[in-house]
C-alpha positions as CSV (number, residue, x, y, z in Angstrom):
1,X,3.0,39.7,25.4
2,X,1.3,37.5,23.2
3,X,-2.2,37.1,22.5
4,X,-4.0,33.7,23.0
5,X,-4.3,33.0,19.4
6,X,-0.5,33.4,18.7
7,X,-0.1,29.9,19.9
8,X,-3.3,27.8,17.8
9,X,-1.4,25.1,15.3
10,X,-3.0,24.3,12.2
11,X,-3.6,20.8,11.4
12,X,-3.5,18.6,8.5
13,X,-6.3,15.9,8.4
14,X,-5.3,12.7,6.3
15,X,-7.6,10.4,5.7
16,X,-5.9,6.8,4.8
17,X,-8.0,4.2,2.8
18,X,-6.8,0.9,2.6
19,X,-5.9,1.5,-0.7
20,X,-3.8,4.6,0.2
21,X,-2.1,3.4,3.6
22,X,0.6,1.2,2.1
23,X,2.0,5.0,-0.2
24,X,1.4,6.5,3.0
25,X,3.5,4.3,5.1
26,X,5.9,2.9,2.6
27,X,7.3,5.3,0.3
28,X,8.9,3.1,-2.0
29,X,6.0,1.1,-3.3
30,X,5.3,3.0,-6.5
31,X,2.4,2.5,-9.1
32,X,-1.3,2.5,-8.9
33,X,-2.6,0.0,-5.7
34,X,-6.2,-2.0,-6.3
35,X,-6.6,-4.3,-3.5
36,X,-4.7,-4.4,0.0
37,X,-4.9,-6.7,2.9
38,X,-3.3,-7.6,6.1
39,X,-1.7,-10.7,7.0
40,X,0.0,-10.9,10.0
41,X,2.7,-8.0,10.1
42,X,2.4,-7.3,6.4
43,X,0.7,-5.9,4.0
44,X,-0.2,-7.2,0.8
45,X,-1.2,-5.6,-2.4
46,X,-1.9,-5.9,-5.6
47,X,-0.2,-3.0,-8.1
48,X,0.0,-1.9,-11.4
49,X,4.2,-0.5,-11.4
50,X,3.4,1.7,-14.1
51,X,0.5,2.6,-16.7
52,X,0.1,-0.6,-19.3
53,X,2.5,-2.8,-17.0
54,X,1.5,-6.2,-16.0
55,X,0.0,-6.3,-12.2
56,X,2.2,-7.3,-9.4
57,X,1.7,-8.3,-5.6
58,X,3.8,-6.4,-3.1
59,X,4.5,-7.5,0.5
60,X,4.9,-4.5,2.8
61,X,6.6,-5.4,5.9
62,X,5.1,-3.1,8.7
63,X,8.4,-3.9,10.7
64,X,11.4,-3.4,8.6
65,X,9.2,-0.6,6.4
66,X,10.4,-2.6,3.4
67,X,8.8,-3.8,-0.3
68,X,9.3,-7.1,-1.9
69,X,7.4,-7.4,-5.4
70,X,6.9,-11.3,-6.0
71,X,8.5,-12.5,-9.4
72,X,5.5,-13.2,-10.8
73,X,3.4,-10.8,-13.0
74,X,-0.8,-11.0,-14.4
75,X,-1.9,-9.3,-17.5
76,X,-5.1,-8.5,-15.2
77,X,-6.7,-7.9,-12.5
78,X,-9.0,-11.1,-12.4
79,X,-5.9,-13.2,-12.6
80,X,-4.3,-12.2,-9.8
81,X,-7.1,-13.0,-7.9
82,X,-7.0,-16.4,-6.7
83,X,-3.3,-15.8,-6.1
84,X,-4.4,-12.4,-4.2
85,X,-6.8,-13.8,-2.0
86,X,-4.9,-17.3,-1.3
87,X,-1.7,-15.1,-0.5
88,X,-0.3,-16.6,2.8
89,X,-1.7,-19.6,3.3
90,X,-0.7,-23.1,3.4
C-alpha cells in the first residue's frame, strides 16, 4: 500500500521572457538575443552569434520550428534598429 505522498510530482517552473522564449522554443538559434518581436507566425530577433561578432536578425518560424539568419550583419546594436523595428513591413 502506498502512502498518499508516494504519488506528489515535483515541478519545474520556467519562466520565459521574451528574450529567452525564442532559446526556449528553437534550439538551434545560438548566441546572445537583445530584442524579440512577433510578426504574424514568426519571431524576430536581433542576436549577437558569438562574443565580438557582428549582430544579426533571426526569423523564428513558430510553424516549421525553423531559423533563418538574414544575410545582412550590423557592427551594433543602434544600427540594427531601424532595420529591427521596420522588419516586415511594406
Amino acid at each position: 500500500m502506498y502512502a498518499k505522498n508516494d504519488y506528489l510530482q515535483t515541478i519545474d517552473i520556467v519562466e520565459i521572457t521574451p528574450l529567452s522564449y525564442p532559446k526556449y522554443f528553437f534550439r538551434t538559434l545560438q548566441g546572445t538575443t537583445y530584442a524579440t518581436r512577433q510578426i504574424e507566425d514568426k519571431i524576430i530577433c536581433v542576436i549577437e552569434p558569438f562574443i565580438g561578432a557582428n549582430f544579426r536578425i533571426a526569423i523564428c518560424d513558430m510553424k516549421t520550428k525553423k531559423v533563418k539568419l538574414t544575410k545582412t550583419s550590423y557592427k551594433n546594436i543602434p544600427s540594427i534598429e531601424n532595420a529591427f523595428a521596420n522588419f516586415g513591413d511594406n
